[in-house]
C-alpha positions, 0 to 999 in steps of 0.5 A: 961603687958611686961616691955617694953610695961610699959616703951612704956606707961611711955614714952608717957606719958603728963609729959614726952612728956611735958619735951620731948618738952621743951628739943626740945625748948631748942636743937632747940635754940642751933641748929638754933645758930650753922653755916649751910654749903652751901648745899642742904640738900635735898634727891637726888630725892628733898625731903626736909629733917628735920634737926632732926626727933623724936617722933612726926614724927611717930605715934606709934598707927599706928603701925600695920596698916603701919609696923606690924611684918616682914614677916607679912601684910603690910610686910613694915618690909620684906616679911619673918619673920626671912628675912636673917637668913633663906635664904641670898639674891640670889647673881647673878651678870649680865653677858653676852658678845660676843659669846654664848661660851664666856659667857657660860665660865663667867657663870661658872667663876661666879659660880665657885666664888660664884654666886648663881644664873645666870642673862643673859645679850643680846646684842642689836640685840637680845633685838630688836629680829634682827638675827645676820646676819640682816644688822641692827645687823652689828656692835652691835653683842655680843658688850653690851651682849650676842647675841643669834640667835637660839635654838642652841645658847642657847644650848651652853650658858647653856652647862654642866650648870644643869638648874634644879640646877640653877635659871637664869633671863634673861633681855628681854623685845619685844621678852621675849617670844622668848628666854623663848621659847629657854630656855624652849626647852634646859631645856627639852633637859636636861630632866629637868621637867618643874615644877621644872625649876626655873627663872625670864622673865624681860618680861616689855614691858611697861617700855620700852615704858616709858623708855628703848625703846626697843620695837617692837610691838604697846602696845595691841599686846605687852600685848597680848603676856605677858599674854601668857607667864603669863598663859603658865607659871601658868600652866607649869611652875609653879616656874618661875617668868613671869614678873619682874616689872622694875623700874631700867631703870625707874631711870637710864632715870633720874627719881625721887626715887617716879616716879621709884616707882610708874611708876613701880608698876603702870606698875604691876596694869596694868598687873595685870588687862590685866592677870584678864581680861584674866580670870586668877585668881589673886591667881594663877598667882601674886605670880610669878611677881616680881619687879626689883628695882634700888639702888640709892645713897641717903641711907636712900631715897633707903631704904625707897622706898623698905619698901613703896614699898611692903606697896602699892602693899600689899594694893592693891593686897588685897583692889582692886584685892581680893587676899587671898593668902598670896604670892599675897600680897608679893612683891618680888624684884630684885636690881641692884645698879644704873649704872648712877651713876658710873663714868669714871673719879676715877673709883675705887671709883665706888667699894665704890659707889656700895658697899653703893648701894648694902648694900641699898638694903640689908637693904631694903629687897631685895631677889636678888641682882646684884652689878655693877662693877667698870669698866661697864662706860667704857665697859662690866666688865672684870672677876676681876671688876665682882669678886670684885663686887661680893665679895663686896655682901659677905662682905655684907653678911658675914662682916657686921652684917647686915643680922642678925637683920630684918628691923634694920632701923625700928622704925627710926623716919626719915626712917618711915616719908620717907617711909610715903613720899614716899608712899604719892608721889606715891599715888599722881602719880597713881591719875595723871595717872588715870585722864590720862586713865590709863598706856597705854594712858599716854604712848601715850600722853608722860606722862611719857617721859616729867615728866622723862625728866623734872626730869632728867634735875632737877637733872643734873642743880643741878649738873652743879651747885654745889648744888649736888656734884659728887666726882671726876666729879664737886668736888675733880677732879683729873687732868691729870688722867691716867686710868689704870684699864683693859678694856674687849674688844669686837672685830669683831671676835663673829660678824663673828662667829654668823653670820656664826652660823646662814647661817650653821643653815640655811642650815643644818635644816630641813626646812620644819619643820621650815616652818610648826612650823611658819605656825602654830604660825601665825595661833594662833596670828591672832586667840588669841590662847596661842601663847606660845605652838606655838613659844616652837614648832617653836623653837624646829624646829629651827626657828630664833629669827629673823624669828619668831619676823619677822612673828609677826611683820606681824600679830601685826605690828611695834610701832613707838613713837611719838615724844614728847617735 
């Protein structure tokens, strides 16, 4: 036996637990005499935290059932054995605004500093798969992203950027098979072969039933359409990840860190499900779905949520769904440091803020990470916020000593009991929303939306009433404050400039070509083809991004919620 495996023995031996528990009698004594502030010492999500955690809080004979070693079955400690000693986290900071040319000039701003990989941000029109010249898009193009009507926009988003040198995710959920379809046409324009073609599709059309609300389809059509994508892209495209399972905008509608988890990897069951009713097997297409996680302000809350996290979907990869290979079992994830959390007033405290956020998730295990920058509650970040948000990831990496050791926060008593929590709260939520009939009937029956909403309104009473404090909101306010940090902005200059791009496109294509790309895309949505092959044909004609959703539209019809209370 080891001398640390002698000395773990020793340690948990009668005569020194006896004498742990009489120091603890003594501490606690001490401890309850000592003066208390008047603050709620619970996690931001409510659970209510020990003064003091310790051995008894951890079994240590469970071991390798719930951590085991990183990179090794639960993968509670990390989904590689030497994490970031072998490879940093992807450092890929959102971007998007404006014209296609514009961002395309921030795209190459951010590589140029650093950046290791692209993350496309749309504007609204092109989230809800409206043209820029649809009169619903007039006065929302290019305002909170980059709008992209065609082919021919993505053409020049990604001009003299090599595709098969860079990994790009692009934040798209309704028309997530649209704009794949864009990307995939510039990247054989590029001569880029598919197999090598590496990026994450967001593709979650169940969150935004939940939260985000930018959907177009009704549920089962929606779904149709993402397994699509998930066959289309096991067998072309085999380094692209189809989904990314998001829990971010989850947390940012005002979810508790529990509900984000388990909303988020209830949403990847269900996916997982509809791909296995397809005939998929579950081995060649779960190593490619992702998770998209958000970095809250609780620490070690944060952290503990990662680790559960890829302990749950392990699991259940393995003892329900019967995957074998070992990159089923791994969860990978992208995190975003939380946007709701920023503040407008003291804005540079948001640096701080996300900097806390961010270094969450490096000790969580994330493989991506995008950090916010200090100016995103007044507007799109402007190239210095974006920089200095950036280096705030290589801080992380390259000051801090943090990615030198796996897991360093495992074996703490009081991270281990929260990973124990959080697991136990997100098992509790799956049996709720499987006596609702699974994901899709508790969309339909407001589950989600009330449970949300009543968290939210939990969280905000604590605020309005000193129990949870906001610096520089509810506590240490500054008055008379006089922002002075810049502020990107947006005139009407790319509105009229992509409207006038689409009427030239229009009018310059081959419109029969058009007219018999989208013929034959109706054809395979009214009989369940692989709609994908068709909608890569449309776009390669020139097809709009407003045409082809219009067209679906017709086949699968527009969801409307209903209004819950």
């Amino acid at each position: 036996m080891s001398r640390n495996g002698r000395q773990s023995e020793q340690n948990q031996s009668p005569e020194n637990m006896q004498s742990y528990q009489d120091a603890k009698q003594q501490w606690s004594r001490q401890a309850g005499a000592g003066s208390t502030r008047d603050y709620s010492f619970d996690t931001v999500s409510g659970v209510e935290n020990k003064l003091v955690y310790g051995p008894e809080d951890y079994d240590e004979s469970a071991y390798m059932d719930k951590l085991g070693f990183p990179g090794q079955y639960p993968y509670t400690r990390g989904i590689h054995a030497n994490m970031y000693r072998g490879k940093l986290w992807t450092m890929r900071q959102f971007a998007g605004y404006g014209t296609p040319e514009e961002t395309n000039q921030r795209f190459k701003y951010l590589l140029k500093a650093g950046q290791t990989g692209l993350s496309v941000a749309f504007d609204m029109p092109t989230l809800m798969g409206y043209d820029a010249d649809h009169e619903l898009s007039e006065g929302e193009v290019g305002k909170c992203g980059v709008n992209v009507s065609s082919l021919q926009d993505m053409e020049t988003l990604f001009d003299g950027i090599n595709l098969d040198e860079v990994s790009t995710s692009m934040t798209i959920n309704g028309p997530a098979s649209v704009l794949l379809a864009f990307y995939i046409a510039v990247a054989k324009k590029q001569g880029v072969d598919l197999q090598d073609l590496r990026g994450t599709l967001q593709n979650d059309i169940l969150k935004e039933f939940i939260a985000q609300k930018e959907f177009i389809y009704p549920p089962e059509p929606s779904m149709r359409l993402i397994v699509d994508t998930i066959e289309y892209c096991t067998n072309e495209i085999p380094r692209w990840n189809t989904i990314s399972i998001s829990g971010y905008h989850i947390r940012e509608a005002g979810s508790t860190a529990a509900q984000e988890l388990a909303y988020t990897l209830a949403d990847g069951f269900t996916y997982v499900e509809w791909a296995l009713e397809r005939g998929l097997d579950i081995d060649d297409f779960a190593p490619r779905l992702s998770f998209f996680f958000n970095s809250h302000l609780d620490f070690f809350e944060e952290i503990a949520k990662y680790r559960a996290a890829r302990r749950i979907w392990a699991r259940r990869m393995k003892e329900q769904y019967g995957a074998k290979a070992e990159r089923s079992l791994k969860l990978r994830f992208h995190t975003q440091t939380a946007g709701c959390t920023l503040t407008a007033q003291q804005p540079e405290i948001n640096i701080a803020r996300t900097a806390f956020q961010g270094l969450a998730g490096v000790l969580g295990g994330t493989q991506s990470l995008h950090t916010n920058s200090m100016d995103e509650t007044l507007g799109l970040p402007t190239e210095k916020a974006a920089e200095i948000a950036l280096r705030t990831q290589q801080l992380i990496a390259y000051e801090t000593g943090v990615p030198n050791v796996v897991d360093p926060l495992g074996g703490s008593y009081y991270v281990e009991q929260l990973t124990d929590e959080m697991e136990q709260q997100a098992e509790a939520i799956f049996d709720e929303i499987d006596a609702l009939g699974g994901v899709i009937e508790a969309i339909q029956k407001g589950y989600f939306q009330k449970e949300i909403a009543k968290a939210s309104y939990e969280y905000q009473k604590k605020v309005d009433e000193g129990d949870r404090i906001i610096v520089g909101v509810n506590e240490f306010v500054k008055e008379n404050e006089d922002l002075e940090i810049p502020i990107l902005e947006i005139d009407e200059t790319a509105e009229r400039k992509q409207r006038e791009s689409v009427k030239h496109l229009k009018s310059t294509r081959d419109q029969e070509a058009v007219d018999s790309a989208l013929a034959e895309l109706r054809k395979s949505c009214e009989n369940d083809k692989n709609t994908m092959p068709y909608i890569i044909q449309a776009a390669e004609k020139y097809a709009t991004l407003g045409e082809i959703t219009d067209l679906m539209k017709e086949v699968f019809g527009e969801y409307v919620e209903e209004t819950v209370f």
